[in-house]
Backbone and ligand atoms as CSV (ligand in chain L), in Angstrom:
chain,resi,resn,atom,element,x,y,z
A,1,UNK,N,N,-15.761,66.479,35.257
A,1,UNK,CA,C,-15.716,67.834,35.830
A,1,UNK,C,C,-15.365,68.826,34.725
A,2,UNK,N,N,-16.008,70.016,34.737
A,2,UNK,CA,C,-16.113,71.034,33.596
A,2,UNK,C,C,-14.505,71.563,33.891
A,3,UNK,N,N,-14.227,72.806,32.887
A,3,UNK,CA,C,-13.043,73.605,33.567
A,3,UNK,C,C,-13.150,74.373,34.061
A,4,UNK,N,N,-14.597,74.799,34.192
A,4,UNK,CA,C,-14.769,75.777,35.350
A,4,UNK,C,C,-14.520,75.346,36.678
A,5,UNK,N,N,-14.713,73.888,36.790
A,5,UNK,CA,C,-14.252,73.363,38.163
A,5,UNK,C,C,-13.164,73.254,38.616
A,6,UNK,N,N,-12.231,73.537,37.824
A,6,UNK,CA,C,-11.040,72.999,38.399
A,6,UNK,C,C,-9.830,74.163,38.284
A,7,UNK,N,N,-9.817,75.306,37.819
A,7,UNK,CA,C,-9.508,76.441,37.666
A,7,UNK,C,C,-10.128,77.778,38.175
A,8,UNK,N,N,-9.518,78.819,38.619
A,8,UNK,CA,C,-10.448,80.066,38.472
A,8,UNK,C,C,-10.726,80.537,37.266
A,9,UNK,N,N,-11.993,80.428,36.980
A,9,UNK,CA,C,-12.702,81.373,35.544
A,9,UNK,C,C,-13.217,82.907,36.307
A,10,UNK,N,N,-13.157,82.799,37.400
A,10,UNK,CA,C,-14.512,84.458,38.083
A,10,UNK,C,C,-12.636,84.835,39.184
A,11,UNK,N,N,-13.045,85.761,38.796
A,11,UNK,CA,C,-12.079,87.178,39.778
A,11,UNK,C,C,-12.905,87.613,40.155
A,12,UNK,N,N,-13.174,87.777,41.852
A,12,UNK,CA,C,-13.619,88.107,42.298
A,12,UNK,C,C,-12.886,89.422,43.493
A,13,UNK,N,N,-13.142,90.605,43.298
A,13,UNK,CA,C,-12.466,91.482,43.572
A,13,UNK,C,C,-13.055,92.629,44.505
A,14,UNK,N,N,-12.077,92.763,45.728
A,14,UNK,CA,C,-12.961,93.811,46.656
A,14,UNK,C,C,-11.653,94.893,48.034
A,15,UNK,N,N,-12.451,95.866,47.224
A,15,UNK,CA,C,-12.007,97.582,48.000
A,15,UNK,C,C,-11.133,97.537,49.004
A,16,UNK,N,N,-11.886,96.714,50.074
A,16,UNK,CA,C,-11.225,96.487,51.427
A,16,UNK,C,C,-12.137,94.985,52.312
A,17,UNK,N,N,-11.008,94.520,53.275
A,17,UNK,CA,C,-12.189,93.600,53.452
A,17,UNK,C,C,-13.133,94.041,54.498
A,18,UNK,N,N,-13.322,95.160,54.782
A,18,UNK,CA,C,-14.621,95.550,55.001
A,18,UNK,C,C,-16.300,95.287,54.143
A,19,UNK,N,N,-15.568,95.015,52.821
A,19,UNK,CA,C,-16.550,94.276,52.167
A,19,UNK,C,C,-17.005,93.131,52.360
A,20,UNK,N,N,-16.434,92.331,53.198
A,20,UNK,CA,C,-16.285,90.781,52.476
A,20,UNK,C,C,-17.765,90.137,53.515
A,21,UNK,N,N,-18.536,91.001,54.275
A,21,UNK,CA,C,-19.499,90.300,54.856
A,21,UNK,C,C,-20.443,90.233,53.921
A,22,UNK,N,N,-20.224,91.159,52.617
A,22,UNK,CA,C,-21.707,90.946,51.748
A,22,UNK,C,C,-20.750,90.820,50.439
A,23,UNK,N,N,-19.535,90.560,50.264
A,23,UNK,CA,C,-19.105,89.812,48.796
A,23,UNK,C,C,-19.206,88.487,49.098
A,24,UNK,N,N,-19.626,87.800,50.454
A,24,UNK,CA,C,-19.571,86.597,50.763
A,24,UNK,C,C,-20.377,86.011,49.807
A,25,UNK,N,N,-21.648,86.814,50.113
A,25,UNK,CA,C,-22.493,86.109,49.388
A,25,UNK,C,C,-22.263,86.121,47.962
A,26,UNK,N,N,-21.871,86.625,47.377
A,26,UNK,CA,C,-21.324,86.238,46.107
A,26,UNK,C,C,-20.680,85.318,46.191
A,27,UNK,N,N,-19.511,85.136,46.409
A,27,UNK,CA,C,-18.551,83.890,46.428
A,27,UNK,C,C,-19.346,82.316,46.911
A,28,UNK,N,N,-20.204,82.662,47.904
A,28,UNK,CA,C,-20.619,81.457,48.241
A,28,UNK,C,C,-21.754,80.954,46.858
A,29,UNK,N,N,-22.423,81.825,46.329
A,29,UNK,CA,C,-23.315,81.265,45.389
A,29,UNK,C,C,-22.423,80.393,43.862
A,30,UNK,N,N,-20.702,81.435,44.104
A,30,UNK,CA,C,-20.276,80.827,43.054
A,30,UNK,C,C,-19.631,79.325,43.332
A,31,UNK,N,N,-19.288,79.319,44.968
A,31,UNK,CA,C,-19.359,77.992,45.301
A,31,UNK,C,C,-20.585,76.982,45.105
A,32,UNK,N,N,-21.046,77.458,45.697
A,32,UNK,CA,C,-22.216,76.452,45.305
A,32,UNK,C,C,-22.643,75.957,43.876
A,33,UNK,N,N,-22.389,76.630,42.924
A,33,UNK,CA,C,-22.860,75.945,41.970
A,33,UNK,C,C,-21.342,75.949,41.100
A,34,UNK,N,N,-20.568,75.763,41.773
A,34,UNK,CA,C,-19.280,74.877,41.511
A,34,UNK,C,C,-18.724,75.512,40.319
A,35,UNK,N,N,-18.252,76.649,40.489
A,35,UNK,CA,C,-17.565,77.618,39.464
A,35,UNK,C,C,-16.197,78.341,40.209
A,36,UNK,N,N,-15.173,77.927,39.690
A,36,UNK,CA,C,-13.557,78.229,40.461
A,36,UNK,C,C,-13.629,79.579,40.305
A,37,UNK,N,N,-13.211,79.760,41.917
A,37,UNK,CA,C,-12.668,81.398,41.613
A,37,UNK,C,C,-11.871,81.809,42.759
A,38,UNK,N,N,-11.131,82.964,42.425
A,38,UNK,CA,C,-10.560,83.270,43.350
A,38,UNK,C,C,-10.912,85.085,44.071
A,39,UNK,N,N,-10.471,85.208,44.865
A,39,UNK,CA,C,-10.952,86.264,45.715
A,39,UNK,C,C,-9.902,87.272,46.067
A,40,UNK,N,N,-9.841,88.111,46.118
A,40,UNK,CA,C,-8.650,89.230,46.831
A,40,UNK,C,C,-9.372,90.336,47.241
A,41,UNK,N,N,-8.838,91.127,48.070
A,41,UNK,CA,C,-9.013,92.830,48.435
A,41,UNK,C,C,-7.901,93.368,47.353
A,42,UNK,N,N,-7.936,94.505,46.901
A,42,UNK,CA,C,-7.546,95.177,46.201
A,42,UNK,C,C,-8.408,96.663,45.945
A,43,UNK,N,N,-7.453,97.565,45.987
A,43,UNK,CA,C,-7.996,99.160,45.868
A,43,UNK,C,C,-7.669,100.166,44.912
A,44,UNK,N,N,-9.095,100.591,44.185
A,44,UNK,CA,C,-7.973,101.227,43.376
A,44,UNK,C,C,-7.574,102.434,43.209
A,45,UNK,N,N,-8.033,103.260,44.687
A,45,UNK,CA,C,-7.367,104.380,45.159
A,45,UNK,C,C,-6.249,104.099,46.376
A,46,UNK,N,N,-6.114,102.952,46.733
A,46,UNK,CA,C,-4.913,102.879,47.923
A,46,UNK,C,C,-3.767,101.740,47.518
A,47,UNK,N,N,-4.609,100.666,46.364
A,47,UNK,CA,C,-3.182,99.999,45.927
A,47,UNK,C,C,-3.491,99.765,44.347
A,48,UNK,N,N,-3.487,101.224,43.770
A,48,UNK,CA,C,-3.701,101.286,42.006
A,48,UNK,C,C,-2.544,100.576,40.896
A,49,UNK,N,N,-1.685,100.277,41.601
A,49,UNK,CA,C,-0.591,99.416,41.192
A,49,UNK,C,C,-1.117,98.131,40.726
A,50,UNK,N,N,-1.298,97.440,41.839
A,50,UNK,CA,C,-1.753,96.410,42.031
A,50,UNK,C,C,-2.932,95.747,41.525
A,51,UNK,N,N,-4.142,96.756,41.194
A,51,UNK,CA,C,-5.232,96.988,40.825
A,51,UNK,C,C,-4.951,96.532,39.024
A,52,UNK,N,N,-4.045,97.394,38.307
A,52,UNK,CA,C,-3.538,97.465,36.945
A,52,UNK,C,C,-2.747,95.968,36.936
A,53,UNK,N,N,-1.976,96.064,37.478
A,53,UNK,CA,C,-1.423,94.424,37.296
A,53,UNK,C,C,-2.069,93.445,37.384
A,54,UNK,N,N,-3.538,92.834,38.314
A,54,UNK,CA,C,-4.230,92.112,37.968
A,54,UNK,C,C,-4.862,91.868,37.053
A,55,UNK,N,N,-5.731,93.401,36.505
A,55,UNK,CA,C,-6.947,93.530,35.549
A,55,UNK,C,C,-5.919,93.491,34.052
A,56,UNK,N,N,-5.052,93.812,34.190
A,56,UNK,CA,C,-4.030,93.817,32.825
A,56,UNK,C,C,-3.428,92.284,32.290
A,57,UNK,N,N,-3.720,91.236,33.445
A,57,UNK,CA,C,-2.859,89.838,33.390
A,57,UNK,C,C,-4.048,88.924,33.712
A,58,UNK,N,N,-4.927,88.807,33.390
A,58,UNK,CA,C,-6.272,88.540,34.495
A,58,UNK,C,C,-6.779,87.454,33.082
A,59,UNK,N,N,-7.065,87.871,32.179
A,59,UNK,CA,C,-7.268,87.250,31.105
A,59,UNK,C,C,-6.621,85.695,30.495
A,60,UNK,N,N,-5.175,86.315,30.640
A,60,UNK,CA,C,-4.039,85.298,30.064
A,60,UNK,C,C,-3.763,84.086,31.138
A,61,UNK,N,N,-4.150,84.559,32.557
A,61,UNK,CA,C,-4.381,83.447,33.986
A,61,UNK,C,C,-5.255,82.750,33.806
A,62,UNK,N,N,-6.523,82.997,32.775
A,62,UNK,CA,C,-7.684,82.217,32.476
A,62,UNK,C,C,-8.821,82.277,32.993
A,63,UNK,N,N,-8.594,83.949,33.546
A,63,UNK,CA,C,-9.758,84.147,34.575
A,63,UNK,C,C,-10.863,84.866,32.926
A,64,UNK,N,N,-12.170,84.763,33.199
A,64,UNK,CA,C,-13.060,84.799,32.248
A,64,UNK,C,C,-14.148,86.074,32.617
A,65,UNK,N,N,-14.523,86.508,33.909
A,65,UNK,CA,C,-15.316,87.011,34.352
A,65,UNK,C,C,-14.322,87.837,35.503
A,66,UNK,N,N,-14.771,89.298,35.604
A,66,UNK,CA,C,-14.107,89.718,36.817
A,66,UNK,C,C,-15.509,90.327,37.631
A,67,UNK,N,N,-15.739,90.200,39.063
A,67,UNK,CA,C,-16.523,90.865,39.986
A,67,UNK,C,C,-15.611,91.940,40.794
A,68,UNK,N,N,-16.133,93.343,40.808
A,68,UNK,CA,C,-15.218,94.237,41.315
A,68,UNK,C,C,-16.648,94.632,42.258
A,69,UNK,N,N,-16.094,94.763,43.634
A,69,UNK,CA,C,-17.437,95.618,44.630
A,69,UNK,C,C,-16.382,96.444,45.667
A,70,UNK,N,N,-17.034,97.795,45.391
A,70,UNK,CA,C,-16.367,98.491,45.820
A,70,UNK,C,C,-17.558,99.505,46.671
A,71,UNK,N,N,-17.342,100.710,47.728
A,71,UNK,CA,C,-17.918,101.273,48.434
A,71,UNK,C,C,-17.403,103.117,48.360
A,72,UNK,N,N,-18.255,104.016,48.715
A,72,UNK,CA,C,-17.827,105.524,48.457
A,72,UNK,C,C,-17.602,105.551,47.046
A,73,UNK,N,N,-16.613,106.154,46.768
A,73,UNK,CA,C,-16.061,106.888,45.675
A,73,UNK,C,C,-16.104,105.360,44.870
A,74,UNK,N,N,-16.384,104.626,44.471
A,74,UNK,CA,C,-16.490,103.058,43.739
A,74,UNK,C,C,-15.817,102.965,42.520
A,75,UNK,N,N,-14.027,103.020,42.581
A,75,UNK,CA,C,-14.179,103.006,40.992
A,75,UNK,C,C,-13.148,101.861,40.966
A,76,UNK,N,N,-13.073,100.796,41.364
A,76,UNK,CA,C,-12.838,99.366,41.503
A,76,UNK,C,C,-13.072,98.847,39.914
A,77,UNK,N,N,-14.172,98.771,39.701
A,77,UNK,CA,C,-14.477,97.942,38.764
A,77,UNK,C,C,-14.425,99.273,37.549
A,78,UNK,N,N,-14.389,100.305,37.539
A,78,UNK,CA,C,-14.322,101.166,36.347
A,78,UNK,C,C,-12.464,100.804,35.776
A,79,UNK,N,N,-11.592,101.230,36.862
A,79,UNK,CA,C,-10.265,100.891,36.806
A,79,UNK,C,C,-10.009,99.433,36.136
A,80,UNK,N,N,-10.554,98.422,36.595
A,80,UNK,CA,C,-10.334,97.150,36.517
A,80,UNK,C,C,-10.917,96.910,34.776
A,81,UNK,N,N,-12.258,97.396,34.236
A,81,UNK,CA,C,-12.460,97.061,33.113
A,81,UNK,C,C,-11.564,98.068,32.076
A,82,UNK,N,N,-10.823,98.756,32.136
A,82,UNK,CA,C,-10.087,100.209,31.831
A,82,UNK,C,C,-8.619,99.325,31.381
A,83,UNK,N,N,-8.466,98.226,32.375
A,83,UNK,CA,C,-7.173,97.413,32.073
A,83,UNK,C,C,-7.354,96.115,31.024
A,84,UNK,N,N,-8.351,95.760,31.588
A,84,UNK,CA,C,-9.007,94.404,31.381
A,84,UNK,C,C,-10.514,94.635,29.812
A,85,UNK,N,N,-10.137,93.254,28.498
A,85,UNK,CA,C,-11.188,93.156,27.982
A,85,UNK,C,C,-12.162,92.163,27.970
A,86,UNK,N,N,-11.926,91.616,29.793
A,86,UNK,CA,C,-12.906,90.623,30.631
A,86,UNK,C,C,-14.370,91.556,30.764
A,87,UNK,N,N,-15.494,90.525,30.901
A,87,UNK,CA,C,-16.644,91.643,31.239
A,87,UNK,C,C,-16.545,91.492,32.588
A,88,UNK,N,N,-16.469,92.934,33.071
A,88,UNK,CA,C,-16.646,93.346,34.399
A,88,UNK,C,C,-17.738,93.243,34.995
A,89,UNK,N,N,-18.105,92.980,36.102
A,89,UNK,CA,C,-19.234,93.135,37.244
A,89,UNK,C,C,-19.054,94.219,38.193
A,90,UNK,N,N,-19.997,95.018,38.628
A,90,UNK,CA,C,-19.810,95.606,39.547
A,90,UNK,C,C,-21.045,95.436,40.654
A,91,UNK,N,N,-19.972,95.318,42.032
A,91,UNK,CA,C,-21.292,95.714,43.124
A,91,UNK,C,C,-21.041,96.696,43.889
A,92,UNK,N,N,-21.561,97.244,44.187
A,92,UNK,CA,C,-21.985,99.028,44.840
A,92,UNK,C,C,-21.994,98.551,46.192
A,93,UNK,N,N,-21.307,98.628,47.306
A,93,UNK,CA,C,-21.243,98.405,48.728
A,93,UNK,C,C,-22.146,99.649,49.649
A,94,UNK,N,N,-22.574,99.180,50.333
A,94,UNK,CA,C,-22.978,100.513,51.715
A,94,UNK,C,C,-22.326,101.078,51.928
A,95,UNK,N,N,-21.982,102.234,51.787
A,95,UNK,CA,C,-21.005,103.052,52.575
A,95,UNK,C,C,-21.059,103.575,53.805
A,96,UNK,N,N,-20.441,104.870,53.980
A,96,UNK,CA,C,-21.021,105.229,55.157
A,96,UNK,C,C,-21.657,106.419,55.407
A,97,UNK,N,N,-22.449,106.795,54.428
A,97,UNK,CA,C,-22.656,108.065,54.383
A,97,UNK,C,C,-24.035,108.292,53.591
A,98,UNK,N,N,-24.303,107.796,52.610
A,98,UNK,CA,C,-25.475,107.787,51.593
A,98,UNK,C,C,-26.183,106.069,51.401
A,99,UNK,N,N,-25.547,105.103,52.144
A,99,UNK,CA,C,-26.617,103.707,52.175
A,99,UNK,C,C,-26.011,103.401,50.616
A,100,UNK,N,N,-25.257,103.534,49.770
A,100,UNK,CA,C,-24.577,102.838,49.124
A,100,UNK,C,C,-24.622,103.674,47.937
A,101,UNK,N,N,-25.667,104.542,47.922
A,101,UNK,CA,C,-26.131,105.445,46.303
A,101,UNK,C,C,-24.948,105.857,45.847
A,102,UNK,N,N,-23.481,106.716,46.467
A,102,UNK,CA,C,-22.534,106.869,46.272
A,102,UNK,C,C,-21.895,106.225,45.231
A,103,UNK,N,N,-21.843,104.945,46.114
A,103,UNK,CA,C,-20.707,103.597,45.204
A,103,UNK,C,C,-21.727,103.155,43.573
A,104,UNK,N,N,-23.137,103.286,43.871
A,104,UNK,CA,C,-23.939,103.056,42.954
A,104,UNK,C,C,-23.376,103.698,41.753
A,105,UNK,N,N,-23.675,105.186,41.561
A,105,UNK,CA,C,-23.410,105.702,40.675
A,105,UNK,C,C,-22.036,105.674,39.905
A,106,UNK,N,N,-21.160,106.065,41.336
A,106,UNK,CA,C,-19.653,105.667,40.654
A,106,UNK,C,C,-19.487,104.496,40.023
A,107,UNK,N,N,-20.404,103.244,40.471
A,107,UNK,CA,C,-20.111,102.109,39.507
A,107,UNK,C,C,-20.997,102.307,38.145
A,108,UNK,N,N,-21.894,102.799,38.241
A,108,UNK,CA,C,-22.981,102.335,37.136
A,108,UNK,C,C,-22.499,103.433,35.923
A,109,UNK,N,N,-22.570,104.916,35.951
A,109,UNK,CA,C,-22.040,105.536,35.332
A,109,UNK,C,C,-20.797,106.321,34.352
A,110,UNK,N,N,-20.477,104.787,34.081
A,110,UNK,CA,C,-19.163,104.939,33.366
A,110,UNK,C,C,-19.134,105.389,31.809
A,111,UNK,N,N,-18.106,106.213,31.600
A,111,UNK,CA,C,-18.144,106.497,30.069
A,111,UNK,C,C,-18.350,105.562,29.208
A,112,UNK,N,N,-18.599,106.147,28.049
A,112,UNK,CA,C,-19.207,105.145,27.086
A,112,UNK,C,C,-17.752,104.690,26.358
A,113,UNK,N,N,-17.669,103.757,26.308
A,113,UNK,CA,C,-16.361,103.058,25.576
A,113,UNK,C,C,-15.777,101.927,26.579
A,114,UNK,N,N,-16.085,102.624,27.943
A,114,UNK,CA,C,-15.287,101.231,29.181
A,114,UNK,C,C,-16.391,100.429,29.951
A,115,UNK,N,N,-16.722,99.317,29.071
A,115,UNK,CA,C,-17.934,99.150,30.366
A,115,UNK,C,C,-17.705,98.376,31.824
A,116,UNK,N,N,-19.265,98.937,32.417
A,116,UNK,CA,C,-18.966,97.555,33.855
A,116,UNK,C,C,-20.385,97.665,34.192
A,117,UNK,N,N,-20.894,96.062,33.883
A,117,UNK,CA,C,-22.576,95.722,34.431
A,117,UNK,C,C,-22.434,95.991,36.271
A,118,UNK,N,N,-23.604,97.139,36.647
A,118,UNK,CA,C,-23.521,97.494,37.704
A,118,UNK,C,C,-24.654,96.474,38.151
A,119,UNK,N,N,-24.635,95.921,39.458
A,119,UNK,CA,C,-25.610,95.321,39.713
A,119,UNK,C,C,-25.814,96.199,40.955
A,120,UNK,N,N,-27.406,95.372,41.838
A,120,UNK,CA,C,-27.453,96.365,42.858
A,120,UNK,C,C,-26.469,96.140,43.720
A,121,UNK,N,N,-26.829,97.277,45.035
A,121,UNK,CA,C,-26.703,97.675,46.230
A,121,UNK,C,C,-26.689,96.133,47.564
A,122,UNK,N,N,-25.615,96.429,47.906
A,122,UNK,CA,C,-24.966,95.238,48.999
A,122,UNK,C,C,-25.317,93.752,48.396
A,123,UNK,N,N,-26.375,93.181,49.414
A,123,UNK,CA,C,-26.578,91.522,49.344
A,123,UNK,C,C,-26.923,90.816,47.820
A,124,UNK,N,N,-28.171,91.465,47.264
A,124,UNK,CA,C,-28.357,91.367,45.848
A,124,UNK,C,C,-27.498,91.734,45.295
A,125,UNK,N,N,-27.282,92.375,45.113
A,125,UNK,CA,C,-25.779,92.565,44.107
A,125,UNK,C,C,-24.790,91.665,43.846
A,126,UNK,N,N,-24.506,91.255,45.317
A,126,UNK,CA,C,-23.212,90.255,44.639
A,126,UNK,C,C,-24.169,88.813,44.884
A,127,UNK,N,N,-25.041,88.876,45.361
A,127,UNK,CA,C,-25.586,87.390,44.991
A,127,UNK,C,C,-25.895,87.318,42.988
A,128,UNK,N,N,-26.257,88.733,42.677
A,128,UNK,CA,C,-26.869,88.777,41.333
A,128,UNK,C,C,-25.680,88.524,40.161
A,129,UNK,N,N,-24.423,89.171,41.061
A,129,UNK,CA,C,-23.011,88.908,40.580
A,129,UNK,C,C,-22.487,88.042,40.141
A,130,UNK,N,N,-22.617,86.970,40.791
A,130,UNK,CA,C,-22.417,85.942,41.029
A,130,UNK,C,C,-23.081,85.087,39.974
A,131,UNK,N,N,-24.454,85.033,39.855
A,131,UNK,CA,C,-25.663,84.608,38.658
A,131,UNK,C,C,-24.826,84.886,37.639
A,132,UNK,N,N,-24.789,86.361,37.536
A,132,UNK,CA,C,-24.745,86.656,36.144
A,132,UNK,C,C,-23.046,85.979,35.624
A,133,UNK,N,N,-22.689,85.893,36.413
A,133,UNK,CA,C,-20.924,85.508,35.946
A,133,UNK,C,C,-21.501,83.935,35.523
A,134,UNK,N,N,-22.397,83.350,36.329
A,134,UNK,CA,C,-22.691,81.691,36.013
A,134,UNK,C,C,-23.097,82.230,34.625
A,135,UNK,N,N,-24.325,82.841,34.185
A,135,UNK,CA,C,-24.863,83.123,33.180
A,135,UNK,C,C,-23.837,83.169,31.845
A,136,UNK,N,N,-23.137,83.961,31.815
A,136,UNK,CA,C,-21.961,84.077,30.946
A,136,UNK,C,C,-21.015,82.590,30.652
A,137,UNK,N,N,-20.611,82.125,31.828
A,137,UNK,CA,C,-20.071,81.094,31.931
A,137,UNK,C,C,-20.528,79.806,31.016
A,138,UNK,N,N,-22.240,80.261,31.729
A,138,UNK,CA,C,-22.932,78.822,30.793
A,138,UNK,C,C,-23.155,78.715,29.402
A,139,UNK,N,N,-23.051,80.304,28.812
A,139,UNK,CA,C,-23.104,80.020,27.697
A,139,UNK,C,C,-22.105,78.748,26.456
A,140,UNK,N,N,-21.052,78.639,27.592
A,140,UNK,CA,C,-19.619,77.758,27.040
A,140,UNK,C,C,-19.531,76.317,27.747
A,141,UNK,N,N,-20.699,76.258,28.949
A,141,UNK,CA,C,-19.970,75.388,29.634
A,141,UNK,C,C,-21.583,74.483,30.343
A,142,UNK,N,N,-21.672,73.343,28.955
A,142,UNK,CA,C,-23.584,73.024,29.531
A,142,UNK,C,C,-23.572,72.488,30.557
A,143,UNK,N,N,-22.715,71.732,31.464
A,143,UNK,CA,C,-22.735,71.316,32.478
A,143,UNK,C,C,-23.292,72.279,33.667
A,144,UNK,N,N,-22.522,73.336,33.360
A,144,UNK,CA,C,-22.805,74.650,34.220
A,144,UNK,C,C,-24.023,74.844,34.204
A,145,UNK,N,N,-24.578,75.248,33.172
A,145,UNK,CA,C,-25.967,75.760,32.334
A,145,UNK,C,C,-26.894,74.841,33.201
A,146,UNK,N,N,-26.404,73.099,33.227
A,146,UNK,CA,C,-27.767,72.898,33.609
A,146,UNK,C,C,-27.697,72.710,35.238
A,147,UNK,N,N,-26.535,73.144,35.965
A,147,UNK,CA,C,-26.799,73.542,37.580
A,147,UNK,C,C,-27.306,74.722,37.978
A,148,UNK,N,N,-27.222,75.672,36.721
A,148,UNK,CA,C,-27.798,76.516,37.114
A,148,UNK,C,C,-29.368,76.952,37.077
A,149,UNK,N,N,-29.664,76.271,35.724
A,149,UNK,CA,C,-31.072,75.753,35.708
A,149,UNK,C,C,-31.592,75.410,36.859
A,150,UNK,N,N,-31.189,74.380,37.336
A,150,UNK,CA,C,-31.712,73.672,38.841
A,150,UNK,C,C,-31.407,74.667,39.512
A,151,UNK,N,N,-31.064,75.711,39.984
A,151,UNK,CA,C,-30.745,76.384,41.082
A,151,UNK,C,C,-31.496,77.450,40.695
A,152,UNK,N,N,-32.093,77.391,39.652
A,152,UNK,CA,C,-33.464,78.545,39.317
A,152,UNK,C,C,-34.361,78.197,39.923
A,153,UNK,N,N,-34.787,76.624,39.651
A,153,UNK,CA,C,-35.914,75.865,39.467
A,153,UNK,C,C,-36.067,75.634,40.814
A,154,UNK,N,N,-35.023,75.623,41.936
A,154,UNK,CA,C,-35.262,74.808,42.586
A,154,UNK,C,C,-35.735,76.761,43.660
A,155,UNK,N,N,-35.348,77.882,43.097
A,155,UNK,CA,C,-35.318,78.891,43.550
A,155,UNK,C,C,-36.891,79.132,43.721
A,156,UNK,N,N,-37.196,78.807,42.493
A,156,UNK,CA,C,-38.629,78.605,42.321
A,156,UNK,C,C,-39.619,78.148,43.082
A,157,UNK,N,N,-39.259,76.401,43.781
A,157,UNK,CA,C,-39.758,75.960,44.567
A,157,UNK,C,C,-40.103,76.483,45.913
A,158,UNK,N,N,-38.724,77.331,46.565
A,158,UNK,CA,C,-38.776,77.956,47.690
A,158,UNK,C,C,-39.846,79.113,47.640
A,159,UNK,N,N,-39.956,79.736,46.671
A,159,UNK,CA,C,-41.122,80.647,46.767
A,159,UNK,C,C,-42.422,80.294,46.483
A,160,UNK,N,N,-43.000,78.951,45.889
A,160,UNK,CA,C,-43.975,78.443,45.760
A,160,UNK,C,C,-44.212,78.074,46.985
A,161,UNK,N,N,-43.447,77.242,47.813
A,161,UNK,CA,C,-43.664,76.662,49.250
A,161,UNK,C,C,-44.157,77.760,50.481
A,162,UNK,N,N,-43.974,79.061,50.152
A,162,UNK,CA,C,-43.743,80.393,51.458
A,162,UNK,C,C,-45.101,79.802,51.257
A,163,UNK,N,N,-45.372,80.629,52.441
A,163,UNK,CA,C,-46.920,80.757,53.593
A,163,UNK,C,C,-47.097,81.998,54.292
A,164,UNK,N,N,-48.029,82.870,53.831
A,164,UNK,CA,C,-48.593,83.610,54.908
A,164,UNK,C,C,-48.995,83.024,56.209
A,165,UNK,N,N,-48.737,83.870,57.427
A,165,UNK,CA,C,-49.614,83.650,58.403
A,165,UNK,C,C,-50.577,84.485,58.554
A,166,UNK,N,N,-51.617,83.911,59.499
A,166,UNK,CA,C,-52.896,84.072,59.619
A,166,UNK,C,C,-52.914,85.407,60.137
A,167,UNK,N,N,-53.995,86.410,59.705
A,167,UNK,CA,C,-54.001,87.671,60.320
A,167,UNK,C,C,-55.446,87.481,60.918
A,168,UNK,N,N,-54.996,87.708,62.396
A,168,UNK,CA,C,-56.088,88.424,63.694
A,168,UNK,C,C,-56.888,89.444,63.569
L,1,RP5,C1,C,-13.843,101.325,49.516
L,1,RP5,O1,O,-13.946,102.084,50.666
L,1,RP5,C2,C,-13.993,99.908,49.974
L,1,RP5,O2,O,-14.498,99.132,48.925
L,1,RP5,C3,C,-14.936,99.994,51.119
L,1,RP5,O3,O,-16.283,99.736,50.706
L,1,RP5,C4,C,-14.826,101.433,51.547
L,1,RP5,C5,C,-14.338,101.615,52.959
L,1,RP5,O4,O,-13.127,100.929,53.140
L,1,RP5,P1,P,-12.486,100.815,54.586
L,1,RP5,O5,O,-12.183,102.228,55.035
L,1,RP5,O6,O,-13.497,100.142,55.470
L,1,RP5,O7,O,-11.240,99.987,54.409
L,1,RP5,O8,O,-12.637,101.515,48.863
């Protein structure tokens, strides 16, 4: 077993758990291809304390990758890479007001000096989140590398197999 298995390497981090029906899918892809992590709500306009004490100690715990998805005003993962010299993820949640463009920008548009890879909007996003944290991961860890291979390949298969139906 790698050490990604048996430790958290991915922080996985979110606004409120109003998120957590579409950070699921993140977490579950990082389950699935068997990469430790751990999960919290955390805010970093309602508990910015808390927010700084993770992303500031986050490193030295052995966490390797942080995922921040946040919604509205989105600055989760701007705060979090601001503490932290982990590479950040960001996913842009739906809000309630603009279908997620909001959280988009606030994540994607960060000054130049602090970064955070914005991925998309709700389901893709943190499924892509999720990838890309394996991606990083595998560069250190070939075991990883080659489940994730298969979970390309085998991604592959599922779309070779689709079928149109017949049009009337
Ligand atoms: C953000 O505000 C959260 O990430 C969430 O997407 C959004 C709404 O939060 P709730 O009011 O549902 O707790 O900080």
């Amino acid at each position: 077993m790698s050490a990604s298995e048996t430790k958290p390497v991915v922080g996985v981090l979110m606004g409120s758990s109003s998120d957590w029906s579409t950070v699921a899918h993140c977490v579950d892809v990082l389950q699935e291809l068997g990469v430790a992590h751990e999960a919290h709500v955390m805010s970093a306009h309602r508990t910015p304390d808390d927010v700084a004490e993770y992303a500031s100690t986050a490193a030295a715990r052995g966490l390797q990758v942080l995922i921040c998805a946040a919604g509205g005003a989105a600055h989760l993962a701007g705060v979090v890479s601001s503490k932290s010299l982990l590479p950040v993820l960001g996913i842009p949640m739906k809000g309630w007001s603009t279908d997620g463009l909001d959280a988009l920008l606030s994540t994607v548009q960060m000054p130049g000096g602090v970064p955070v890879a914005s991925l998309a909007i709700g389901k893709a996003g943190a499924v892509n989140a999720a990838l890309f944290a394996v991606a990083i991961l595998s560069l250190r860890d070939t075991a990883l590398a080659e489940r994730y291979a298969a979970w390309r390949r085998a991604q592959a298969e599922l779309v070779r197999a689709q079928t149109l139906p017949p049009r009337s």
